[in-house]
C-alpha positions as CSV (number, residue, x, y, z in Angstrom):
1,X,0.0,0.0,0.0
2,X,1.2,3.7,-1.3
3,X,2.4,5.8,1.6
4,X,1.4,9.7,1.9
5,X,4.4,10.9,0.6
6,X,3.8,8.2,-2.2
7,X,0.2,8.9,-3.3
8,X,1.2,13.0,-3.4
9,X,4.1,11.8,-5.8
10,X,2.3,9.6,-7.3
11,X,-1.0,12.6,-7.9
12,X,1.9,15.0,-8.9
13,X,3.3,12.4,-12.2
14,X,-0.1,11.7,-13.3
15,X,-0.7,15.8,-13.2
16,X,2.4,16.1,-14.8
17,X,1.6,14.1,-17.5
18,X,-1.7,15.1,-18.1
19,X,-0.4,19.1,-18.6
20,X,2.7,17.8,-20.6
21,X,0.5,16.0,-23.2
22,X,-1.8,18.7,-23.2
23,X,0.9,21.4,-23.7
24,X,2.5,19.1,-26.6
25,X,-0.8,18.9,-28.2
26,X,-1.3,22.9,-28.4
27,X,2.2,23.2,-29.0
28,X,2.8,25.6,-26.3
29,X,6.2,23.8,-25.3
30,X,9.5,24.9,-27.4
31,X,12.0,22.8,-28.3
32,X,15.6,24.3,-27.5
33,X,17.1,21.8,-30.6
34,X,17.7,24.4,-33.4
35,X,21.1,25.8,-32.9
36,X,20.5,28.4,-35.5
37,X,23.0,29.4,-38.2
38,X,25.8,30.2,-35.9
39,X,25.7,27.4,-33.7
40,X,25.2,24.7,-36.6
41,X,28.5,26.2,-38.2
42,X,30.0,26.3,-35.0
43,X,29.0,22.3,-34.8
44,X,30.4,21.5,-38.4
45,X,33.6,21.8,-36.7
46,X,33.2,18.9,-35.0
47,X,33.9,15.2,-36.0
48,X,31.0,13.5,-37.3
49,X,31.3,9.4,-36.5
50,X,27.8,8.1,-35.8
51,X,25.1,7.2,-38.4
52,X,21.7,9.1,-37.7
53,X,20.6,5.5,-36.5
54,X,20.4,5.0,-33.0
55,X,21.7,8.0,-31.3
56,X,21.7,10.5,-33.9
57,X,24.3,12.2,-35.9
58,X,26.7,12.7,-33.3
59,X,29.6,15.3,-33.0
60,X,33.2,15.0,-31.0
61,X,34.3,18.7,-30.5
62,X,37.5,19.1,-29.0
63,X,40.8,20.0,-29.4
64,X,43.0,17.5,-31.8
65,X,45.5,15.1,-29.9
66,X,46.6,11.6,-30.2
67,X,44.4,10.9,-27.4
68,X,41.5,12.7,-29.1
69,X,42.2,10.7,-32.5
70,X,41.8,7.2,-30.1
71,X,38.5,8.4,-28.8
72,X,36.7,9.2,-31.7
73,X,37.5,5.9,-33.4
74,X,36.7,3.9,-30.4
75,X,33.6,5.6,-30.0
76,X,32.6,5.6,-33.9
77,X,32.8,1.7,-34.5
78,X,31.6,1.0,-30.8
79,X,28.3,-1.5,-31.8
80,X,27.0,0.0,-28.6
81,X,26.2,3.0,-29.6
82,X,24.1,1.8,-32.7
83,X,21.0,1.1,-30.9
84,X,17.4,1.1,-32.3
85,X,15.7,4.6,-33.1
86,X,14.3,6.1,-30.4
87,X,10.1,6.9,-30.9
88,X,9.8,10.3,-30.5
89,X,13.2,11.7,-31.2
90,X,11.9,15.9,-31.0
91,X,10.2,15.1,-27.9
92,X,12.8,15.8,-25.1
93,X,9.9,16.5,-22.6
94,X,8.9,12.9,-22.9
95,X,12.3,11.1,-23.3
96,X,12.7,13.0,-19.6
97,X,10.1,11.9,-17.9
98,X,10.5,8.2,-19.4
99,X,14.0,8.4,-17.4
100,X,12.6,9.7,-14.4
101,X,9.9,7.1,-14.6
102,X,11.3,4.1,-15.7
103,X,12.7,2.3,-12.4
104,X,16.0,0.0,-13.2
105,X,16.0,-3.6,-14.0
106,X,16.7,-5.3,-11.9
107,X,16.3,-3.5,-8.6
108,X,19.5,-2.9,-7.4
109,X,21.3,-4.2,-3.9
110,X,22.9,-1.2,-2.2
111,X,25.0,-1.4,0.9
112,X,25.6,2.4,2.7
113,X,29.1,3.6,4.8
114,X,28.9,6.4,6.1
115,X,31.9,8.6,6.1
116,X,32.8,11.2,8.8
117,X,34.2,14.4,7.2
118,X,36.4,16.8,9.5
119,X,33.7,19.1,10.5
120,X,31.7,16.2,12.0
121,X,29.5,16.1,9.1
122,X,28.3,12.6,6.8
123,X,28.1,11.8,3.6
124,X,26.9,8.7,2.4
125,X,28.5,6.3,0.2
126,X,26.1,3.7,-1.7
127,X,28.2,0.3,-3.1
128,X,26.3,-1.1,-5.6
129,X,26.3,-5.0,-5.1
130,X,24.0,-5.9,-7.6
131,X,20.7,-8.2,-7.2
132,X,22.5,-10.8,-7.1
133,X,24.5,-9.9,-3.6
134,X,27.8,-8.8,-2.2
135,X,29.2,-12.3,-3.3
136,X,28.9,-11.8,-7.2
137,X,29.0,-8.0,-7.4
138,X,32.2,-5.9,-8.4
139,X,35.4,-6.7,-9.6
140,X,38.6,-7.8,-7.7
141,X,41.2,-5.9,-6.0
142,X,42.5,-4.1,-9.0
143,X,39.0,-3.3,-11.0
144,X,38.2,0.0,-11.2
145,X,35.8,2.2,-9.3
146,X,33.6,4.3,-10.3
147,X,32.1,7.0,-8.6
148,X,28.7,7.9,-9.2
149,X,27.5,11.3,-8.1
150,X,24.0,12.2,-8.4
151,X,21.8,15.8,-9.2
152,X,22.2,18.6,-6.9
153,X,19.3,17.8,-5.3
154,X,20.3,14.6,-4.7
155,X,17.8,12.6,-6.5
156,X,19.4,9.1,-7.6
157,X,17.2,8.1,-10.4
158,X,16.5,5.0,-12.5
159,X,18.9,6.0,-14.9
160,X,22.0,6.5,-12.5
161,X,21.6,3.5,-11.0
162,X,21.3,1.5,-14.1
163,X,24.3,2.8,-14.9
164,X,25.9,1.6,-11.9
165,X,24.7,-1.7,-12.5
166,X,26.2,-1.8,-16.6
167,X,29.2,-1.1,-15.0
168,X,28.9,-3.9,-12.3
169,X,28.1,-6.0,-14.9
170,X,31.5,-5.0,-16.9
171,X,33.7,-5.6,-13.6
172,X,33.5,-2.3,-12.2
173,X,32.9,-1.5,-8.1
174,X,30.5,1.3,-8.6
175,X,29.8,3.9,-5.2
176,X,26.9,6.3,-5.3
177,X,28.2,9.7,-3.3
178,X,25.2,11.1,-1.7
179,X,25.9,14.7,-0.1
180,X,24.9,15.9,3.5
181,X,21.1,15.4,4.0
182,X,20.6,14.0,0.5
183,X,18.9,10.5,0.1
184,X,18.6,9.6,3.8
185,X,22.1,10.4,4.6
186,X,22.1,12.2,8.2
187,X,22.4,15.9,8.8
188,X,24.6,16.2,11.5
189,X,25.9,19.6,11.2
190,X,23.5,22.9,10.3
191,X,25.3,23.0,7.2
192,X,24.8,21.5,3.9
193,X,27.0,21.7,0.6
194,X,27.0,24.2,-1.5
195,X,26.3,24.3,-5.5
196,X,29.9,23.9,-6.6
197,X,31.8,23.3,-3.4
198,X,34.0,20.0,-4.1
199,X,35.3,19.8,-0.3
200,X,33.3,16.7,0.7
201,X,34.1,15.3,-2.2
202,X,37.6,15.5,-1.8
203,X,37.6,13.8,1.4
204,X,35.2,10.9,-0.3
205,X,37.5,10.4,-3.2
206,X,40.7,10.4,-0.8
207,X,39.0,7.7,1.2
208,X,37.8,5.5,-1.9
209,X,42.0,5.7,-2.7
210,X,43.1,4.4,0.8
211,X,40.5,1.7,0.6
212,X,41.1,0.5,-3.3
213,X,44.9,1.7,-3.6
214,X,45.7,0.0,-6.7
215,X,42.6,0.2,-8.5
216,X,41.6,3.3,-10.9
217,X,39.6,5.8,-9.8
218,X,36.9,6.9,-12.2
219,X,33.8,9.7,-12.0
220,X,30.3,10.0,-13.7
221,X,27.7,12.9,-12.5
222,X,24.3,13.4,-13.7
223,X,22.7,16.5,-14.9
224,X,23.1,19.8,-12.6
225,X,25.4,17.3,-10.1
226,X,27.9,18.1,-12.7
227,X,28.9,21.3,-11.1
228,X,30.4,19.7,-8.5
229,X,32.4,17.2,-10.4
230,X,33.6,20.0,-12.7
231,X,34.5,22.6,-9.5
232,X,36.4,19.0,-8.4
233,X,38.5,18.4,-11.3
234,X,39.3,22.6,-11.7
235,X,40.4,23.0,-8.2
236,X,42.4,19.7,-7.6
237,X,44.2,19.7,-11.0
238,X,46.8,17.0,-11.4
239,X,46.2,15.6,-7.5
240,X,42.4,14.9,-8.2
241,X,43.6,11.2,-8.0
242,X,40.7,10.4,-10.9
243,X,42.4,8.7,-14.3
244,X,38.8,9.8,-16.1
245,X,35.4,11.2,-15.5
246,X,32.3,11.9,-17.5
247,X,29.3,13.7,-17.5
248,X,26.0,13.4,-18.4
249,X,24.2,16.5,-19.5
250,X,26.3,19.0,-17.4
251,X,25.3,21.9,-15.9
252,X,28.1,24.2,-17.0
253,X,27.4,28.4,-16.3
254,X,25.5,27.6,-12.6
255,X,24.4,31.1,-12.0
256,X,23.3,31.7,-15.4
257,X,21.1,28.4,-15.2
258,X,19.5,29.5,-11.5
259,X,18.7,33.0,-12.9
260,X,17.4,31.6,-16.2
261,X,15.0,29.0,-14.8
262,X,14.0,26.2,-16.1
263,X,10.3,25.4,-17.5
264,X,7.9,25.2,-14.9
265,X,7.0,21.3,-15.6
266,X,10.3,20.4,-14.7
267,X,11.2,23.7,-12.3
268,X,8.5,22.6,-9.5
269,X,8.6,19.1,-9.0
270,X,12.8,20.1,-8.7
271,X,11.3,22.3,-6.2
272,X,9.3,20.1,-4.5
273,X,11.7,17.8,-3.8
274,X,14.4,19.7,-2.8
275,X,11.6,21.1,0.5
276,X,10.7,18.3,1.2
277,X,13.8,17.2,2.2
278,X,15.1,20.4,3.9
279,X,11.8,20.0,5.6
280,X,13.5,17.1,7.5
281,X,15.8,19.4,9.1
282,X,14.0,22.5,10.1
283,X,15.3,22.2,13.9
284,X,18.6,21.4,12.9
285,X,19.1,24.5,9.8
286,X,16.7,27.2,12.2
287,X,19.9,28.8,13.8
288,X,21.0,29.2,10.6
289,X,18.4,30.0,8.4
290,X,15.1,31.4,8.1
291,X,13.2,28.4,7.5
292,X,10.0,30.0,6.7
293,X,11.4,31.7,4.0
294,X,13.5,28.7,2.9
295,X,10.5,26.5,2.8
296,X,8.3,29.3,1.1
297,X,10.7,30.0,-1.6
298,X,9.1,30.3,-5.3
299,X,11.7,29.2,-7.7
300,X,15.3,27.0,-7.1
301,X,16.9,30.3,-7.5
302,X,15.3,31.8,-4.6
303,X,16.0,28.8,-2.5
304,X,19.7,28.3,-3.1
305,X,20.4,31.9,-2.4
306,X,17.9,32.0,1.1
307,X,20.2,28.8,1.7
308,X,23.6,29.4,1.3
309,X,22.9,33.4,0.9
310,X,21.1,34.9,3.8
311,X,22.4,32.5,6.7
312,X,22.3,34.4,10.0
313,X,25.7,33.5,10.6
314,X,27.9,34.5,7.4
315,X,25.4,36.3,5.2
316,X,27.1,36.9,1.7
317,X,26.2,38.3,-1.9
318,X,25.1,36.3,-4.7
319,X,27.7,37.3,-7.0
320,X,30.7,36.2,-4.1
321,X,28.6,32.9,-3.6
322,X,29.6,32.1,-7.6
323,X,32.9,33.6,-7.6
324,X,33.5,30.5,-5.0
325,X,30.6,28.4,-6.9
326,X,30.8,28.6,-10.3
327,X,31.6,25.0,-11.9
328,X,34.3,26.3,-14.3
329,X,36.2,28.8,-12.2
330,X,39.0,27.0,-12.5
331,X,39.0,25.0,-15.8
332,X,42.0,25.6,-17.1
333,X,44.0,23.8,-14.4
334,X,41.4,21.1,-15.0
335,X,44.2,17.6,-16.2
336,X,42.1,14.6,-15.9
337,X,40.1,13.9,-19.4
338,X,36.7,14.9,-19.0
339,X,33.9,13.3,-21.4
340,X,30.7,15.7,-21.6
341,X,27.7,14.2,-23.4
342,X,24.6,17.0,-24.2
343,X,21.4,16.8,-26.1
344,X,21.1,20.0,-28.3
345,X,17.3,19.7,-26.8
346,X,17.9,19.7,-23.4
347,X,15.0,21.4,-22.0
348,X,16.4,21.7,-18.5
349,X,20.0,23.2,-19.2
350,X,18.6,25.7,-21.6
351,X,19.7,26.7,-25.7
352,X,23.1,25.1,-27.0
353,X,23.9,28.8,-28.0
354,X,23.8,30.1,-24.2
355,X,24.9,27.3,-21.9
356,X,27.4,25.4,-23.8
357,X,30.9,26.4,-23.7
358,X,32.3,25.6,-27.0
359,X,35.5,27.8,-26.7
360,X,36.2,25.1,-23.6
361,X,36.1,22.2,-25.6
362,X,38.4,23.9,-28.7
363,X,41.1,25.1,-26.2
364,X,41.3,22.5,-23.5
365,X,43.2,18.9,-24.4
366,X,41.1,17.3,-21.4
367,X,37.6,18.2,-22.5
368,X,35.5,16.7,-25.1
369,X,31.7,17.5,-25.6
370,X,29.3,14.4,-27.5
371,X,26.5,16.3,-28.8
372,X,23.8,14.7,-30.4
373,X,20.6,16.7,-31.2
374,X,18.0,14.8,-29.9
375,X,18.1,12.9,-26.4
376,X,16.4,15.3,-23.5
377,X,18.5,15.7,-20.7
378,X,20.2,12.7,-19.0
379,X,17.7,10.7,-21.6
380,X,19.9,9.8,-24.7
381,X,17.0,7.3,-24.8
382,X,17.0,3.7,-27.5
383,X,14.8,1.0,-27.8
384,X,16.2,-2.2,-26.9
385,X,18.3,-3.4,-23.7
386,X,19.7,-0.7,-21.7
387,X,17.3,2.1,-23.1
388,X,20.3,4.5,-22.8
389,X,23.0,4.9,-25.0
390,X,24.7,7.3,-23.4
391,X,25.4,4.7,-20.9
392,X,26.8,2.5,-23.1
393,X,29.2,5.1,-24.5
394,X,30.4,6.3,-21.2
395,X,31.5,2.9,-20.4
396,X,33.2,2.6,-23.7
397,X,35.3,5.8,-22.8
398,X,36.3,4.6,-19.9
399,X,37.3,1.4,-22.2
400,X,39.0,3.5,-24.4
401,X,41.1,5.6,-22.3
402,X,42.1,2.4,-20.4
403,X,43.2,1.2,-23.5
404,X,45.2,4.3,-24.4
405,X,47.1,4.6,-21.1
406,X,48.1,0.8,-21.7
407,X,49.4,1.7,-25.0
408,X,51.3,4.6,-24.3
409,X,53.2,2.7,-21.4
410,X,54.3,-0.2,-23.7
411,X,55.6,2.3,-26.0
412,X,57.4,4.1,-23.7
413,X,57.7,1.8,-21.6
414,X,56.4,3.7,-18.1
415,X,56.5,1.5,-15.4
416,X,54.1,-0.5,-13.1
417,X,53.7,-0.3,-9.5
418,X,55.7,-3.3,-7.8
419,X,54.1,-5.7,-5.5
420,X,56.5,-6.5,-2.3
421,X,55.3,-9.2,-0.1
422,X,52.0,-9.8,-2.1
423,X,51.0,-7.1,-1.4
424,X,50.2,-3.7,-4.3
425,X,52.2,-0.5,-3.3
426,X,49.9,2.6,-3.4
427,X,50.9,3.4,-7.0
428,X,51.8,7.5,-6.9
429,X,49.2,10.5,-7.4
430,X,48.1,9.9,-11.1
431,X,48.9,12.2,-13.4
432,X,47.9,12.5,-17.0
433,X,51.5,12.9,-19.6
434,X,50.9,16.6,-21.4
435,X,52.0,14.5,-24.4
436,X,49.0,12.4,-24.4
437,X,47.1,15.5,-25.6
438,X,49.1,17.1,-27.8
């Protein structure tokens, strides 16, 4: 039997759905696809390796390298990615709510550790161990882990964690990172974390390498939890101790996409979520912020700034809150490769022209933007097993940079970190070679 909590949610799809058809049937919804002149000629300078089957006419922009050339002809004759035709391709409203709908099969195992951080706060860490136990999940000592981190509002949805359980299929040891208060993880502190402050996720990623020392390190964030992956990778450089990450319709300009807004269908439910949870904590947050006015706030815009804004304690300016917060502050120190896969429709992050930074992608050797036109955000939807391609080529990356690394070693013959005793020495801080991207 449906709880509360689960009838409202359950009231709030159906109304959903019932608005969205009807808005798609007057045609009152616009579809951010068209690039326009500018933008299509700015896509033309990508490289084309997909056939409009499956996943669309795909694009690789990014800067030329060896490692660049490997990608793209990995990616192109990856099977994977070749998937059946997805029904509605110009409907990205749909293909979102079809993600947010569609639960994973099968029904994942999880087992939660909670991790102290030096304030006294938690954050949760989620290992995937299949549904078929702890016995026959994962890899072995040396098989990689991948971190998963979810939205900022900490929503892990269907399609996160069938992504986590692809990769525990393929032999990886995937770890959901849920943030303070998010997804059941216990508030302990009146303070949560910020938009694009990557401090708890330092501490998490420096604990996954004492407890998997010889195993690679890996990242994959979903949608506006991008922002904090991204802030990661700027601010730790070369000592982020990650060999790759990827994300899935990124959040890049986070002010910009606050004081935008996002369509109301998708805007309030977002909304909805987010107080309900804070809602949990009003005893703990009250010194700290007005909770009325928290709880009361009319748009995601209004509620991060009353959150992390006007606190009682160390009130602050919204433009100094994203000088500290801003996802790309610090891009150019970014030296980890960085896969970013967008929908030229993505209805949440807003028109290709505004919100994706192409000049990023043409400069930098680490980043490389997939764009397809049609696949929603986080969608990338296909008929067949999986129902996501993008999932498919994210672990294909990951394949392919593996393969990359083991190349360039044998060639120039880098060496391997020593066992003594049996036992793997904690291999040094990885570091990507500046040759690999020229």
């Amino acid at each position: 039997m449906l709880s509360p909590e689960g009838l409202v949610a359950a009231a709030a799809v159906l109304m959903g759905l019932g608005l969205l058809a009807w808005c798609l049937w007057a045609g009152r919804l616009e579809i951010p696809g068209d690039l326009g002149e500018e933008e299509e000629e700015k896509e033309e300078e990508g490289i084309p390796f997909m056939a409009e089957e499956g996943s669309g006419h795909c694009r690789l922009l990014c800067k030329p390298s060896a490692l660049a050339q490997h990608l793209a002809r990995s990616l192109g004759r990856s099977a994977a990615l070749k998937g059946g035709r997805w029904l509605w391709p110009r409907w990205p409203q749909l293909q979102l709510l079809w993600q947010l709908l569609q639960p994973p099969e099968p029904e994942p195992l999880v087992a939660r550790e909670l991790l102290q951080l030096p304030d006294a706060g938690l954050v949760a860490l989620d290992w995937l161990v299949g549904p078929w136990g702890a016995a026959s999940g994962g890899g072995g000592i040396s098989s990689p882990v991948l971190l998963l981190i979810p939205n900022a509002a900490g929503k892990v949805t269907g399609g996160l964690l069938q992504l986590g359980l692809r990769a525990l299929e393929r032999g990886f040891i995937p770890v959901i990172f849920n943030r303070r208060g998010h997804n059941g993880c216990p508030l302990t502190t009146p303070r949560l974390q910020p938009f694009g402050d990557p401090g708890d996720l330092r501490e998490a990623v420096t604990y996954l390498r004492c407890r998997h020392p010889s195993a690679p390190l890996l990242a994959v964030s979903e949608g506006s939890g991008s922002g904090l992956l991204l802030a990661y990778l700027g601010e730790s450089g070369s000592s982020s101790r990650l060999a790759a990450a990827a994300c899935l319709s990124p959040i890049f300009r986070g002010r910009d996409w606050f004081e935008a807004g996002m369509p109301w269908l998708y805007e309030w439910p977002l909304l909805l979520h987010l107080k309900q949870g804070l809602s949990r904590y009003v005893g703990a947050l009250a010194e700290v912020v007005d909770m009325d006015r928290l709880l009361g706030s009319r748009s995601l815009r209004e509620l991060e700034e009353t959150l992390f804004c006007r606190t009682r304690s160390r009130p602050t300016s919204w433009e100094s809150y994203w000088e500290r917060n801003e996802p790309l502050r610090d891009a150019d120190e970014a030296a980890v490769p960085v896969l970013c896969l967008c929908s030229a429709d993505d209805p949440v992050r807003g028109p290709p022209a505004r919100s994706l930074p192409t000049e990023l992608f043409r400069s930098s050797p680490y980043f490389f933007l997939l764009l397809t036109p049609h696949g929603g955000h986080c969608g990338f939807p296909r008929r067949g097993p999986g129902r996501c391609w993008a999932h498919e080529a994210v672990l294909e990356y990951f394949r392919a940079m593996a393969e990359f690394l083991r190349t360039e070693e044998r060639r120039k013959g880098l060496p391997r970190p020593r066992r003594w005793g049996g036992l793997p020495v904690e291999p040094p801080v990885f570091t990507w070679q500046r040759s690999y991207t020229r």
